[in-house]
N, C-alpha and C positions, 0 to 999 in steps of 0.2 A: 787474922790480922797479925802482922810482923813488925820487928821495929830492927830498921835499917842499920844499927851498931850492933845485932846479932847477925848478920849475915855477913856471909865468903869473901862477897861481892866489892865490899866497904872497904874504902882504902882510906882511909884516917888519915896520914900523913903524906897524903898527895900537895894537899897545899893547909899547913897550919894555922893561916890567917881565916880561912873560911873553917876550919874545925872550932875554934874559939870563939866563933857565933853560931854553932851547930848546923855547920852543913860539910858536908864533903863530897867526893865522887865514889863513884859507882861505878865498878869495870865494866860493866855491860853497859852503861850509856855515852853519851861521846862527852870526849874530854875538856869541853866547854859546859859539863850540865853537872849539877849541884844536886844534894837530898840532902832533906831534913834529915838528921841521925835519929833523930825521939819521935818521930812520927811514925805512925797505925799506919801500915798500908797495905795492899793487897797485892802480889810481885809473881809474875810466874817464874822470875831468874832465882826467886828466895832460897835461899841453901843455908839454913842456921851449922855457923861454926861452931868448934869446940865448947865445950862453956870456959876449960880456962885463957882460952882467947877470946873469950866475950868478956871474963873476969877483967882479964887486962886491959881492953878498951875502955871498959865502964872508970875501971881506975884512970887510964891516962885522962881520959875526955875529962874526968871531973878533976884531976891536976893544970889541966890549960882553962877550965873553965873558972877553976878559984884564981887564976892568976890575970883575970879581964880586968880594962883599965877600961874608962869608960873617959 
């Protein structure tokens, strides 16, 4: 199992309004389709990045995530 903000594939700041509800895009799926970032999944495109670009997602995402208005 993987989780979608360690991998290549994640593109975070495709669109920020959907990142600050925990979804983003996926380069390998088409640019209308969304994934959970914190969700177990099973990926054959899986390619885990560096860890200190995983460092860095983990930090931004929970910088836009402390900043949600409800």
């Amino acid at each position: 199992m993987t989780e979608c903000i360690k991998c290549q594939n994640l593109d975070l700041k495709a669109d920020e309004r959907m990142t600050k509800v925990g979804f983003s895009r996926c380069k390998k799926l088409s640019a209308y389709e969304f994934v959970s970032i914190k969700r177990d999944i099973h990926c054959s495109d899986y390619k885990e990045d560096k860890p200190e670009v995983i460092e860095k997602r983990i930090a931004w995402r929970a910088q836009r995530e402390a900043c949600k208005t409800y």
